[in-house]
C-alpha positions as CSV (number, residue, x, y, z in Angstrom):
1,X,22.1,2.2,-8.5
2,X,18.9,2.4,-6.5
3,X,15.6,1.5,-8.0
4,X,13.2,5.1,-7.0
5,X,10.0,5.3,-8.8
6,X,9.1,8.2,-9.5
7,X,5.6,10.3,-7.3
8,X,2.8,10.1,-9.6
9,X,3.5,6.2,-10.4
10,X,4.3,5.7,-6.9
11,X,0.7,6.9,-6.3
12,X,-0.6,4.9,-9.3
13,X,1.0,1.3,-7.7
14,X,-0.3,2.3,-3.9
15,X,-3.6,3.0,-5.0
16,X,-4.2,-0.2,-7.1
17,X,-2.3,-2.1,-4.7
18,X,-4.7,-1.3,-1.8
19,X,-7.8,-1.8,-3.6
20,X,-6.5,-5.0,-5.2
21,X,-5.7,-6.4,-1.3
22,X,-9.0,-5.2,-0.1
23,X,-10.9,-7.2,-2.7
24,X,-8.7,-10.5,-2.2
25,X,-9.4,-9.9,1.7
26,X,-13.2,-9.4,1.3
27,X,-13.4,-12.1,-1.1
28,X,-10.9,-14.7,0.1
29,X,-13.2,-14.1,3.7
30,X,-16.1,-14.9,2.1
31,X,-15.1,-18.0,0.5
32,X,-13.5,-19.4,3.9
33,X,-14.8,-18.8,7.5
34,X,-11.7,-16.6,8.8
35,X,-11.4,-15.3,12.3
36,X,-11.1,-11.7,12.4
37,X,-7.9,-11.7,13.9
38,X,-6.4,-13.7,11.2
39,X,-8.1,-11.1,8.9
40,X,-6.3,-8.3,11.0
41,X,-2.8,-9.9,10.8
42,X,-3.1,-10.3,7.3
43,X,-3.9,-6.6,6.7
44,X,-1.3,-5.5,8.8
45,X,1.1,-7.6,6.4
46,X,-0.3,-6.1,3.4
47,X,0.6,-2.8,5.1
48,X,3.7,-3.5,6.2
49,X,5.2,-4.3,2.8
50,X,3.8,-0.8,1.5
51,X,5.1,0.6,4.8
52,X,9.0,-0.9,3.5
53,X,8.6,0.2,0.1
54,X,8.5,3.6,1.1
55,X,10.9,3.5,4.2
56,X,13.2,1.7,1.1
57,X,12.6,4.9,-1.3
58,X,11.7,2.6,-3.6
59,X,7.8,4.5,-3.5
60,X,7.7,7.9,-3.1
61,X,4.5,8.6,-2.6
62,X,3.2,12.1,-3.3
63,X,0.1,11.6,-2.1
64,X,-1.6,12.8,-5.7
65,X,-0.1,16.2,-4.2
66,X,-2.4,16.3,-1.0
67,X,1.3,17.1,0.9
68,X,3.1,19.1,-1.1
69,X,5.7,21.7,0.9
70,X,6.5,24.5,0.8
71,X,10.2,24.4,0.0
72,X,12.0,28.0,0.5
C-alpha cells in the first residue's frame, strides 16, 4: 500500500513547508555569517526533497487548482 496524500493537503504541507524553510534560511543566515553559496546549496536541498515527494506520489500537488485539466 502506497502512502498518497491527497491535493488539497498536499498543497497545505508544500505551502507551510516552504515558508517554514525560508524563515530557518533567513534566520539561521543572520545568526551565522554564511556564504551565499552554502545558502544556495542548502535551498537547492530543501527543494530537492519537495522535488522527491512528488516524483514519489507521495504529494500530489494540485497547485490550489491553478492547473486543473481539462480531462475529456
Amino acid at each position: 500500500m502506497k502512502l498518497r496524500i491527497n491535493p488539497l493537503a498536499s498543497d497545505i504541507i508544500i505551502s507551510i513547508y516552504v515558508i517554514a524553510t525560508l524563515f530557518l534560511r533567513f534566520k539561521y543566515e543572520n545568526i551565522t555569517n554564511v556564504s551565499p553559496m552554502l545558502s544556495i546549496v542548502m535551498g537547492i536541498c530543501f527543494v530537492v526533497i519537495i522535488w522527491v515527494l512528488i516524483k514519489l506520489n507521495i504529494l500530489n500537488p494540485n497547485w490550489f487548482g491553478l492547473l486543473n485539466y481539462n480531462k475529456k
